[in-house]
N, C-alpha and C positions, 0 to 999 in steps of 0.2 A: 300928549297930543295924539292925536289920530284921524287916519286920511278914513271920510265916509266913500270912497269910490272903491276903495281894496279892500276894506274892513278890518286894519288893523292897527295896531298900537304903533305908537311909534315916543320915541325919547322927546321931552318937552320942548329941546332945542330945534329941533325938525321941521319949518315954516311949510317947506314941500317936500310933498311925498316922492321917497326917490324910488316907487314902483311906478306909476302913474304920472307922475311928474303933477298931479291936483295938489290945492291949496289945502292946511292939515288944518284942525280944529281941536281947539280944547275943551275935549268928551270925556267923560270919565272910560278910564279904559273896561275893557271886558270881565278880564279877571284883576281884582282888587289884589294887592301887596303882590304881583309877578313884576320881576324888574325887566324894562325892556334890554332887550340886549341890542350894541351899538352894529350898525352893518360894517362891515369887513370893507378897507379899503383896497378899490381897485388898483391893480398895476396895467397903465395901458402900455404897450409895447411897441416901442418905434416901428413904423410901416420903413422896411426895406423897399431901397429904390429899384427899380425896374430896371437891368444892364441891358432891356434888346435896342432904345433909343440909341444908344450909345455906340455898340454894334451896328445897326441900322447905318448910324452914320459914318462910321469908321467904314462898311462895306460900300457903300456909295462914293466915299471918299476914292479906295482904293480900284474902285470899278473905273471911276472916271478919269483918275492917274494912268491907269491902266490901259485905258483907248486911245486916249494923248498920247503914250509911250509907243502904241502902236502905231497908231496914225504916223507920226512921225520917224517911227523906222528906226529907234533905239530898242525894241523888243521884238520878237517874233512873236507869232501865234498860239503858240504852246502854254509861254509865258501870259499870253494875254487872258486864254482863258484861266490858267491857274489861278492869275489876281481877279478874276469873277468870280470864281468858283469856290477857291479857297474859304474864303471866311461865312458862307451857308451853311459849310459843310461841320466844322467847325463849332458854329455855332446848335446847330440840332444835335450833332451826335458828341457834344461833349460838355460846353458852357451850359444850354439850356438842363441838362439833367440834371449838373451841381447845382444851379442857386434857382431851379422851383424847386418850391415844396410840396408834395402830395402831387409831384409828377404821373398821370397815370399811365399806364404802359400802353393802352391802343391810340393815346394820343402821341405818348414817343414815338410810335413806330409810324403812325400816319404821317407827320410832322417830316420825318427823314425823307419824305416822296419832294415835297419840294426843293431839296439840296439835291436829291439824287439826278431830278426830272433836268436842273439847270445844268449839272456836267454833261448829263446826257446829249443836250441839245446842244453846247458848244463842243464837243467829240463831234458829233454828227455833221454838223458844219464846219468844220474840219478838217474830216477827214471826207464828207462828201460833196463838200459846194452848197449842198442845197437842206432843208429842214423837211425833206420829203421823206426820206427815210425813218428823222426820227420821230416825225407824228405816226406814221406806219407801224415802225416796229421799235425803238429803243423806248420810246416813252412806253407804250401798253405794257411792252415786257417789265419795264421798272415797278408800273401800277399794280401791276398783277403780282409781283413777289412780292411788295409790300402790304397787299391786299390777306396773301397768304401767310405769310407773319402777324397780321391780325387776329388772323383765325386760331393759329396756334397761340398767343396770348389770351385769348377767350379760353379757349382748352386750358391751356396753363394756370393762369393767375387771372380769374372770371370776375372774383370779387372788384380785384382793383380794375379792371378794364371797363371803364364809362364810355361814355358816349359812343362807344362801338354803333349802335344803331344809326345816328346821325351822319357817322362818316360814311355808313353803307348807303344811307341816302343819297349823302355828296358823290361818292363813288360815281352811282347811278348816273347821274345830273353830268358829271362830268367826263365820262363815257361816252354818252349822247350825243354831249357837243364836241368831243373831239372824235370822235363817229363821222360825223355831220361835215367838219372841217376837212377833214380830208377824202371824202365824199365832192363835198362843193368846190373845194379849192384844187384839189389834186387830182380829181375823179379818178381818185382807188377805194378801193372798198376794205377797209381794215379790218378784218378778221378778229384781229387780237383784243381791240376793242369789245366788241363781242363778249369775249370773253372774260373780259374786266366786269362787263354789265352784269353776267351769271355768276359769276365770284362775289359781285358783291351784293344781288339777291340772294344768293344762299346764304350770307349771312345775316340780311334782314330778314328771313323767312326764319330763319335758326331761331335768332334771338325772340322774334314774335313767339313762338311755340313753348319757349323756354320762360319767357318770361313776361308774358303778354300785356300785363297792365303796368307793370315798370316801362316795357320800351316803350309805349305807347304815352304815358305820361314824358318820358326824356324826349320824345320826337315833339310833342306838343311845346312843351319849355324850350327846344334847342329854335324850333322855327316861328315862334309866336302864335299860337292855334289855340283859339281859344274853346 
């Protein structure tokens, strides 16, 4: 048999072609007396389940036990945030590392800003009544050292550090708006933010320099740009 789309031989038995998936034809093959040789059978490998569903709901679970408990005056505060916070934390800086595979390291370290950001902001209302302080100053200073741990993983381990570009986007984008929000809402002017914004320029300006038509293609793939 042999498939005329690929141009190759294939064993008599072989109705379709299993490169092409075309209908095969009984041609005389290429070279006369070569035996074909049979293709290698695949092993497909079970897809492991995804544990953040599971997480997800066990956290929402424990979130919403947790404000009941409070609401109702069998927990303090302390406690209430722990069962918010707890299982974020948890999950980014310990589950998530074990069961992905090909974890890369600027997306570990970025990924930790959202467990960090959420104790932040229950500390802060906490200990101050109000979220004024931590759009101000604990969330930027959070953004900012994790921003800087970025940087140091580019330095470190370059190879495995992906989409470093696209988070410095996000950075950006998300700077702005918490810029903006406490600006509008708080009429203070965050400083620190600021500073998040040029941290995380400097790393898109970096990677451009370094590596101009890779980051340039990852930024187009990560945001749809065609």
């Amino acid at each position: 048999m042999r498939c005329r789309e690929c141009n190759v031989d294939l064993p008599e038995n072989y109705t379709i072609c299993p490169l092409c998936n075309s209908e095969t034809y009984d041609d005389a093959p290429l070279i006369e007396g070569v035996r074909t040789a049979e293709y290698p059978k695949v092993k497909i490998k079970k897809h492991k389940r995804n544990p953040f569903p599971f997480f997800l709901a066990l956290w929402i679970s424990c979130a919403l036990l947790s404000i009941v408990l409070f609401r109702i005056g069998v927990i303090d505060k302390w406690i209430l945030a722990t069962g918010i916070c707890l299982l974020p934390c948890i999950w980014t800086l310990i589950v998530r590392p074990i069961t992905v595979k090909q974890l890369y390291s600027g997306n570990f370290v970025v990924m930790n800003f959202y467990s960090f950001a959420l104790v932040c902001a229950f500390v802060s209302y906490i200990e101050e009544g109000s979220l004024q302080i931590c759009f101000k100053s604990y969330l930027p200073v959070c953004f900012i050292l994790v921003m800087i741990a970025l940087i140091a993983v580019i330095f470190v381990d370059f190879k495995n550090c992906k989409r470093a570009s696209s988070y410095a986007v996000l950075g950006i984008l998300l700077s702005m708006i918490m810029l903006a929000v406490c600006f509008i809402k708080y009429h203070i002017f965050a400083y620190l933010w600021l500073v998040a914004i040029g941290i995380n320029a400097v790393i898109l300006i970096f990677l451009l320099c370094i590596k101009n038509y890779e980051t340039i293609e990852e930024l187009k793939a990560k945001f749809s740009i065609q």
